[in-house]
N, C-alpha and C positions, 0 to 999 in steps of 0.2 A: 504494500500500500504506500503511495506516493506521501510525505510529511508535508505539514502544511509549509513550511520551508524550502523546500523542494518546488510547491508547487508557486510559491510565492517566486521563485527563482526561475522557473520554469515563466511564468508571465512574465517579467520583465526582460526574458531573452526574448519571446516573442511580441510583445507590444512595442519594445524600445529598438532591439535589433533584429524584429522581423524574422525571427528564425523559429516558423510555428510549427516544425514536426513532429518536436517534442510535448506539446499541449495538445494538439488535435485529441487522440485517445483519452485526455482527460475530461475533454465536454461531454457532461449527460445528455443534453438536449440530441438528436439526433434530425429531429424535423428538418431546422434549417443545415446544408453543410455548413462543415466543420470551416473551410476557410471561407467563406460568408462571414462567418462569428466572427472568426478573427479581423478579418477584417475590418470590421465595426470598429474594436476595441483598440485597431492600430492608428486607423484614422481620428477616432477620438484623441491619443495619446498627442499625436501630432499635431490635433490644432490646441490643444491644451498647452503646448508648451510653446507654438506658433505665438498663440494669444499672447503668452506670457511673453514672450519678446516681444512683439510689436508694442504692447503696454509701455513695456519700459525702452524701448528705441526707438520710437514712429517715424525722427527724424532719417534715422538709416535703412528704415524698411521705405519708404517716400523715395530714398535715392539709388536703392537696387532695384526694388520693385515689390510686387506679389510674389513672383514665379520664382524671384533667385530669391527672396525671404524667405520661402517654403522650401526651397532646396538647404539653405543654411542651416533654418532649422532644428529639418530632420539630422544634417550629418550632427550639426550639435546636441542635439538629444543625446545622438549615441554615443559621443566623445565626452562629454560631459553632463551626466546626466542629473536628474536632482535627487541631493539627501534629504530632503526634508516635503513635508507634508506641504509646506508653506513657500508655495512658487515666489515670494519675495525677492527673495535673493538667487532668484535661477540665473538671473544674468551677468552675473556677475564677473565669469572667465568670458563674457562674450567679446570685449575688446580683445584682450590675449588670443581669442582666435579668429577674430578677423585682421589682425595681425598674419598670425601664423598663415594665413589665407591672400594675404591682400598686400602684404609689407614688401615686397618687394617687386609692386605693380605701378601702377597709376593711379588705381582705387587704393592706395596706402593710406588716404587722407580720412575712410572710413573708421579706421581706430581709434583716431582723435576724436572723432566723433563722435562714438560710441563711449569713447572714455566722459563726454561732456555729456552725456544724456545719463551713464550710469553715476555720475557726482548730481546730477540733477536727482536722481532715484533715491541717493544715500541721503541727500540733506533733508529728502522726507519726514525719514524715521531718528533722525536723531532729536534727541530733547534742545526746545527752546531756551534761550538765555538770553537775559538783557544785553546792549551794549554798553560799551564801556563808560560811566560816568566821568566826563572828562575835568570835569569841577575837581574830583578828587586829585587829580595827579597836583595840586597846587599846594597838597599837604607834603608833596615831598619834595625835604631837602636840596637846594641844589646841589650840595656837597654829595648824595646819593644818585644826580641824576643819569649818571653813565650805568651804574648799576641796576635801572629800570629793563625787565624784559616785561614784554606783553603777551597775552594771550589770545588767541583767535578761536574767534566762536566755535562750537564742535557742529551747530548746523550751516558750516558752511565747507567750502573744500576748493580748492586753488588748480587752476585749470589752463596750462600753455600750450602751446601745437607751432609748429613751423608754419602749417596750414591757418590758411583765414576762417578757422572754426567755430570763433561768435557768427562770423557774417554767414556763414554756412545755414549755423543753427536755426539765424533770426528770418533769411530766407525759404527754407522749408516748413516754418508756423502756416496754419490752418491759414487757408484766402491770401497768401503769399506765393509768388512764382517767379521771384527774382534771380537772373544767374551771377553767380558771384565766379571771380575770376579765378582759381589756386592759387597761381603764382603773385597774388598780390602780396602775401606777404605774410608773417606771424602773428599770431596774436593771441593774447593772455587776458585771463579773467578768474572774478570769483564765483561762486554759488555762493548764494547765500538765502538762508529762508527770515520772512517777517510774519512772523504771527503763522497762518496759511497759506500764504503766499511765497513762492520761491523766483528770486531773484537772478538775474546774469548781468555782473558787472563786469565793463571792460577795464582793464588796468594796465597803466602804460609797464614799456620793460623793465622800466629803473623799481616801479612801485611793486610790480610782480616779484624782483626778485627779494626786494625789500621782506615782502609777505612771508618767503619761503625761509627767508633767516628768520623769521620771529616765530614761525610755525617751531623751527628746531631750537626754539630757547636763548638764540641769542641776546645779547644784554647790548645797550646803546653803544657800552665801548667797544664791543667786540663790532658791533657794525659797523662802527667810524674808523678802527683798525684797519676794520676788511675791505673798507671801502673801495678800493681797486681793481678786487675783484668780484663786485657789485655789476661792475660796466665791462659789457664783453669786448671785440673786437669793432665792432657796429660803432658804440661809444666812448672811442679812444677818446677824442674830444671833448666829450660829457664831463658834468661834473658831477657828484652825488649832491643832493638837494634831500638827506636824510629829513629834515624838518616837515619838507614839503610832502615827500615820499607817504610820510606820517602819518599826515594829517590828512592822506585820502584817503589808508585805509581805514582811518576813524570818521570819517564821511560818510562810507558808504556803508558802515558797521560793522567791518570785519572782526574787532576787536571788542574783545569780549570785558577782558580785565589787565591788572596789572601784577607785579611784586618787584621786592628787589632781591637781584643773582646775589649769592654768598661768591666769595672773595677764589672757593675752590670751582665754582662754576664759571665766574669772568676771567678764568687763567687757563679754562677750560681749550 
């Protein structure tokens, strides 16, 4: 007698990788065939998990289509399939394989794109927090002020691409048919969510990378150290404008709080 383990294993080889030789002999029903059944229950599988992509990538099922979303998929179903009950988070390896798929095409621009629609999916479920009260920072010291690191909100998430992937994004919304050029050029941003509402701010490259030093704990002094290598090749001539940088991630709310680094973290 087949265990319910067995047969539970036995289904998911035939719903997900379509291999139903081994489940046929286990259907009681005999009225309808046996691959009729199955059938049913493959095709269900497949739009179930179709659904659950398109849900969370519309933008990139909009730029392959129906027919190559339906083919993707499926191969993704069966290369990565889901652990959990809770399609949430199914897509989560979906950038990493259209990479693996697309990265060394034309279409390489769909990873980034994916990667901004799955930071738009994450800033969903994370819990809300106030911004940053900036009144506060006037209680500290200036003798502490290089020691200030800040923190950036947890429902938000920093997002760059070589590719024009805001303009991308903001041309594929519902009643939009704009063509945006690739080769225009990089561009960086945040998510970020308000209340119910989730946001996509654009941020220049000095302020992006600004963002990503303070995402990893840096403290003012270490940013005005590093400042050099703040500005890539693009901005040999730039100057760092930390002040300014500053004060647009606290504009736009990226920042959440404050504290000040111990002496073994600014040496860091």
């Amino acid at each position: 007698m087949t265990s319910l383990r067995e047969l539970q294993q036995c289904c998911y080889r035939t719903f997900l990788l379509e291999e139903s030789a081994e489940l046929a002999p286990e259907l009681a029903s005999k009225a309808i065939p046996a691959a009729t059944q199955i059938a049913v229950y493959q095709n269900n599988a497949q739009e179930t998990f179709r659904k659950a992509l398109l849900s969370s990538f519309p933008v990139v099922a909009r730029l392959v289509g129906d027919d190559c979303l339906r083919g993707l998929a499926r191969t993704y179903m069966r290369e990565h399939p889901s652990l959990s009950g809770n399609l949430q988070g199914y897509g989560r390896d979906f950038p990493g394989f259209l990479d693996d798929l697309y990265g060394a095409t034309r279409f390489s621009y769909l990873h980034d794109v994916a990667r901004l629609e799955w930071a738009l999916e994450e800033v969903h479920l994370e819990p809300q927090e106030p911004q940053l009260d900036v009144e506060a920072l006037l209680d500290v010291a200036p003798k502490d002020h290089s020691r200030l690191t800040f923190k950036l909100r947890k429902a938000s998430r920093l997002v760059s691409s070589c590719y024009p992937v805001l303009s991308i994004w903001r041309a594929n919304q519902p009643g939009r048919d704009t063509v945006v050029d690739l080769n225009s050029g990089s561009e960086h941003g945040a998510v970020l969510r308000r209340e119910d509402d989730v946001e996509l701010q654009p941020l220049d490259h000095i302020t992006y990378k600004l963002a990503v030093q303070l995402a990893r704990g840096a403290s003012l002094e270490a940013l005005v150290a590093a400042g050099d290598r703040l500005i890539d090749h693009h901005h040999k001539d730039g100057e760092l404008d930390l002040s300014s940088a500053l004060q647009s991630l606290m504009k736009v709310g990226l920042v959440a709080g404050f504290s000040l680094a111990d002496a073994a973290t600014r040496s860091a």
